[in-house]
N, C-alpha and C positions, 0 to 999 in steps of 0.2 A: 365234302365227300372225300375221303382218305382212304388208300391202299393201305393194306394191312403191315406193308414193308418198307411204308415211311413213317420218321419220327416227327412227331406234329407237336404242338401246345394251340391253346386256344390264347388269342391275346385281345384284352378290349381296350382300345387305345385312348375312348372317352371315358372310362370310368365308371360307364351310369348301370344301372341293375342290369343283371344278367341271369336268364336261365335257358340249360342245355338240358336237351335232351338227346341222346344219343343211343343208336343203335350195333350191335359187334354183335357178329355170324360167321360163321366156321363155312367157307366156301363147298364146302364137303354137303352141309346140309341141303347144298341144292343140288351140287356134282352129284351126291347120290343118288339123285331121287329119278334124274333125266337122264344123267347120261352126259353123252358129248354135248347135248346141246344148251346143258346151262351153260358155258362160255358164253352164250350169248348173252346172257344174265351179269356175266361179271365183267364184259368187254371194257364199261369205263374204267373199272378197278383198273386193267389190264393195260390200258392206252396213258395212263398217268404218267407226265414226264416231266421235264423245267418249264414248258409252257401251260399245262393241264389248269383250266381255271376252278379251283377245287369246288369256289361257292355257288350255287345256284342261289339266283336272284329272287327277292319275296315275288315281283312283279310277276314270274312266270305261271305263280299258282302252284306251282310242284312243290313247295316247304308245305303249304297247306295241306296239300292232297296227301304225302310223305305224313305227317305228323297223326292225321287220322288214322293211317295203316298204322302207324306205332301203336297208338293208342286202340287199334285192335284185337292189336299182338300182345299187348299189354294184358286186356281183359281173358284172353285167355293163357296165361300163364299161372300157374306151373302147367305144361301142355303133358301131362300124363297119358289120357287116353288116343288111341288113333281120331277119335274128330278134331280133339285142339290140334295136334300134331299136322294134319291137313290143315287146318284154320291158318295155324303160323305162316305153316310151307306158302298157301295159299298167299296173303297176304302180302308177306316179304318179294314174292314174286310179282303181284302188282307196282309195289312199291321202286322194285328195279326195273321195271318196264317202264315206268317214268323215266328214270333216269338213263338207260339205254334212249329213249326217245331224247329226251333234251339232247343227251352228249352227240347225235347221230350226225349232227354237223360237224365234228371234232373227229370222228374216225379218221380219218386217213387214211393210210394205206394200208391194206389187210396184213402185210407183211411187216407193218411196224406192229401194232395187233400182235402177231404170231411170237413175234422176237420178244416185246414185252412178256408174254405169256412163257415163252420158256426159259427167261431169266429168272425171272418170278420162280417157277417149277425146280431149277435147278438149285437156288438157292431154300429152297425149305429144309432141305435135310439139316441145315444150318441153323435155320431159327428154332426148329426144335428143339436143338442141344443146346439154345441158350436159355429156349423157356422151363427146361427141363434143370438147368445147370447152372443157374442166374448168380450163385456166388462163388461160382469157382473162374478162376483165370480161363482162359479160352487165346488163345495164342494163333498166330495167321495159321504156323504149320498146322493146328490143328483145326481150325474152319477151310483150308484149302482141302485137307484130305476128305474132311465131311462132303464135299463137295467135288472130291473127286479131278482137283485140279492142283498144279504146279502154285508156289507159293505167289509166285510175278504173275501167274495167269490169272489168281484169284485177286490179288490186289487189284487189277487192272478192272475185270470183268465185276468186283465188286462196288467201286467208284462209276462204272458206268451203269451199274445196272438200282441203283438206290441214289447218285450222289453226291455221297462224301466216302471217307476213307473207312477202313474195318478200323480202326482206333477211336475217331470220333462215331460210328455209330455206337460201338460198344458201347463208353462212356454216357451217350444220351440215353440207351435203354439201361444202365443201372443207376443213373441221375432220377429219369423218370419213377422206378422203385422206391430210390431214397427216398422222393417227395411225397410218395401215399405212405410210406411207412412213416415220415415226420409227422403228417398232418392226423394220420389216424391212428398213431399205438404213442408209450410213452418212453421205446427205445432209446436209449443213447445215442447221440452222433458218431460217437467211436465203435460203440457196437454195430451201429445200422451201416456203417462203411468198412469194417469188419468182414460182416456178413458178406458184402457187395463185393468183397475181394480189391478193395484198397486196404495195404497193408498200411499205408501213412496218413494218420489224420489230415494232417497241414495237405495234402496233394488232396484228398477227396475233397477239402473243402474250396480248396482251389477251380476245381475242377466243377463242385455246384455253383460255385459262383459265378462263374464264366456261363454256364448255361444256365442260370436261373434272374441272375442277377443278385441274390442274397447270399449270405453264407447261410448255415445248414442252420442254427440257431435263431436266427432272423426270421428263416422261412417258417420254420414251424411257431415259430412266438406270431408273426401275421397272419398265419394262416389259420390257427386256432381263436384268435382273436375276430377276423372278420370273421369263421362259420358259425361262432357262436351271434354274432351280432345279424348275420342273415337269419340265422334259425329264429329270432328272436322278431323280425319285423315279417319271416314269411312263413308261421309257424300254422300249418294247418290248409297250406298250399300242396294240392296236389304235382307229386315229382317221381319221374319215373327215365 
């Protein structure tokens, strides 16, 4: 389970078949619905720090009980009329009541809670303007101001509040782009780091390699190769 404001990858370290299925919800769609009191809905989101243990255990039952609201939420999509629209809300609400219950030994102190909560809030006006703005340069002075802070205040408060520094997060959410634009279109690497606002080939690819392990060529040559060889042995497998 991942906050919306850390950078993640999935790693399988044995190799052996792997399938995800993965859920992403707009905090809004429950904030709007209660009020104040979905916080209490996203409190694990909100408590995630260097110690947060992200996995929940199959032992616990909760992947199981998780996976069937998916697949509830699933059957009713596209949620056009107000009953799916409830059904969803419904559901996704069960499904964080699990997870509120497991994590309830991990709270802490309401005031760490709070403080993650309004780092989180402060920093949105921020992720916007990159989701909105993803190939254009973005520069500290201009994430401080988004943010309503001194250039040193924002550095600092941004390393504590995600991490790592505003340079390496950048570069992991436009790495992150690169790799579904390699694996899914049949853009240029010069183009697709272009776009991604590296103006030097040699530096983007530098820069994938160090976070991916491949260069940009590589990745999309194995990446294309196993999906077509997964499609191929799990073709007719329902995936959602």
């Amino acid at each position: 389970m991942v906050g919306s404001s850390l950078g993640h990858r999935l790693h399988n370290p044995a190799a052996s078949p792997l399938a995800a299925v993965s859920l992403l919800f707009h905090p809004d769609l429950i904030r709007g619905d209660i009020g104040e009191e979905a916080d209490e809905y996203l409190t694990p989101f909100l408590w995630q720090d260097a110690e947060f243990p992200h996995v929940v255990p199959a032992r616990t039952g909760i992947p199981k009980e998780v996976f069937g609201l998916l697949g509830r939420i699933r059957g009713e999509l596209p949620a056009t009329g107000p009953r799916a629209r409830l059904a969803v809300k419904t559901y996704l609400k069960m499904a964080l009541v699990l997870l509120v219950n497991h994590f309830a030994s991990y709270a802490g102190t309401a005031g760490r809670s709070q403080r993650r909560h309004r780092q989180v809030e402060r920093l949105a006006p921020l992720y916007r303007h990159l989701e909105a703005h993803s190939g254009e340069a973005t520069h500290v002075k201009d994430a401080a101001r988004l943010c309503n802070m001194s250039e040193s205040h924002f550095m600092a408060f941004f390393r504590e509040a995600t991490g790592q520094s505003f340079a390496a997060h950048l570069n992991r959410r436009r790495i992150e782009r690169a790799q579904a634009w390699l694996a899914a279109t049949d853009r240029s690497v010069l183009e697709i780091g272009q776009e991604l606002g590296f103006c030097d080939q040699s530096y983007f690819s530098a820069v994938f390699r160090k976070l991916t392990g491949l260069p940009p060529a590589a990745y999309r040559k194995r990446f294309q190769t196993e999906g077509v060889e997964k499609f191929a042995v799990r073709r007719g497998a329902a995936r959602f």
